[in-house]
C-alpha positions in Angstrom: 81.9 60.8 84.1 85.3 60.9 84.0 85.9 57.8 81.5 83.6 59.7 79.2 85.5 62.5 79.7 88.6 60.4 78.3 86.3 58.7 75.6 85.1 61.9 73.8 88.4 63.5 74.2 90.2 60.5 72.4 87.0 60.5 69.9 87.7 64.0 69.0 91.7 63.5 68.6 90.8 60.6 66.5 88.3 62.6 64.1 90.7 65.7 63.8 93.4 63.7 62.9 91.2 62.0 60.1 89.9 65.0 58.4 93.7 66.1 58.0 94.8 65.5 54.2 98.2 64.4 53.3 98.4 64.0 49.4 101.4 66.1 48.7 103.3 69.3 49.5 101.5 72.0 51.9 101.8 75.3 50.7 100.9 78.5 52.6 97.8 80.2 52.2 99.2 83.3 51.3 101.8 81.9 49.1 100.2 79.2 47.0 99.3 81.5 44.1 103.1 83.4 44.1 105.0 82.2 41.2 107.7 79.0 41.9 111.5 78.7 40.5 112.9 75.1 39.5 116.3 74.2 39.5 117.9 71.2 38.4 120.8 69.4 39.9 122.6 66.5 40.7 123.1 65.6 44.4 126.9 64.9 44.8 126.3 63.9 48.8 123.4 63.3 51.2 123.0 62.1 55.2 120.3 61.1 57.7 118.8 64.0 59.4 116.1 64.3 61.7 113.0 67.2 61.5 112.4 68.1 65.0 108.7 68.8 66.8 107.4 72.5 65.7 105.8 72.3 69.0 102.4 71.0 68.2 103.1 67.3 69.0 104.6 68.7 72.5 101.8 70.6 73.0 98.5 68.2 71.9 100.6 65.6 74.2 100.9 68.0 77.2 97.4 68.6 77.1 96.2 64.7 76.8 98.9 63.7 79.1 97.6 66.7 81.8 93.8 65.3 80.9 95.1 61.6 81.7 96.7 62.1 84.7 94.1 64.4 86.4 91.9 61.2 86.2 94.4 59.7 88.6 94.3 60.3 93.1 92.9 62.7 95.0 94.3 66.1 96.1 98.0 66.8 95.9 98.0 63.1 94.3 95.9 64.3 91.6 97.6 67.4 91.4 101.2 65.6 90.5 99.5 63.4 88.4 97.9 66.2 86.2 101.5 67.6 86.1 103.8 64.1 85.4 100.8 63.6 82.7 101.0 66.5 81.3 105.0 66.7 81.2 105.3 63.0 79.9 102.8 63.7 77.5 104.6 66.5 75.8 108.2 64.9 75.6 106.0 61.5 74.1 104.1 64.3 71.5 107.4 65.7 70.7 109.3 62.4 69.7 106.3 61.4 67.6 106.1 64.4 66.0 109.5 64.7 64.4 110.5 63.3 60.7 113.3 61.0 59.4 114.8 63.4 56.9 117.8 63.6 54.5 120.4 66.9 54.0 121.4 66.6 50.4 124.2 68.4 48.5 122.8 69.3 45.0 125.3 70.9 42.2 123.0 72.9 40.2 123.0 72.9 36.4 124.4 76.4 36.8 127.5 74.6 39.0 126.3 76.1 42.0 126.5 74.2 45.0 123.2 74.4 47.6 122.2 72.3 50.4 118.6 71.1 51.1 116.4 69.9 53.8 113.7 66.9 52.7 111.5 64.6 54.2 112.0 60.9 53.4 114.8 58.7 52.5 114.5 58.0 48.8 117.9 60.2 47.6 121.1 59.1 46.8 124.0 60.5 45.5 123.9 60.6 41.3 120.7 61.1 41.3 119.1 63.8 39.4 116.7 65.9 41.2 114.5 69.2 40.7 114.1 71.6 43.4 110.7 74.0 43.4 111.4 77.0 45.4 108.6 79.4 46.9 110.7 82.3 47.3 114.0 81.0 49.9 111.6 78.2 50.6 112.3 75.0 49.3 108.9 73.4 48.7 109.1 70.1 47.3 112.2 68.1 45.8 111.5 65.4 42.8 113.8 62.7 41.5 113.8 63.0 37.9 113.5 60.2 35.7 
């Protein structure tokens, strides 16, 4: 019983996670229709950041990890285990949730100077970039050609 307890469990993580759609920039569902500014600019510098956990990863892991290790002993056994499952499973959900990200410096076309947040590595100082903006949102960044 228990084992396919743990089967359909990782069965329904497994279809979840395929049904999920990553083709591009997610906009919010109230937003998606609002207008969007572009600016231009040049980044003059750029470092390695990382995107931490929003708290879903530590959360899906806490409960797997708590499912897990309530398989595991008998009484006050099982009942550590639940917890030490639960509690590894949440830091492990948390480090594979965050992003590899870069901070990049952008002089505007206007000579303003702003600082963005993207996912990725593919920027590097010189290049020529436009920034879409959904209101103080930065929703996507593009290297121009």
């Amino acid at each position: 019983m228990k084992i396919f307890f743990i089967v359909m469990v990782t069965l329904i993580a497994l279809f979840i996670g395929g049904c999920a759609t990553n083709k591009g920039p997610e906009y919010d569902g109230r937003s998606y229709s609002q207008m969007k500014k572009i600016q231009i600019g040049t980044i003059v510098g750029h470092r390695p950041v990382v995107i931490s956990d929003t708290g879903t990863g530590s959360f899906l892991g806490a409960i797997v990890g708590g499912v897990l290790g309530s398989t595991v002993g008998r009484g006050n056994g099982r009942t550590l285990a639940t917890l030490a499952g639960g509690l590894a499973g949440s830091y492990a959900g948390g480090e594979v949730n965050k992003s590899d990200a870069q901070e990049l410096t952008v002089e505007l076309n206007n000579s303003n100077v702003v600082v963005v947040v993207t996912k990725g590595n593919e920027f590097h100082t010189g290049d020529r970039v436009q920034i879409i903006k959904d209101g103080n949102n930065v929703a996507a960044v593009k290297k121009l050609q």
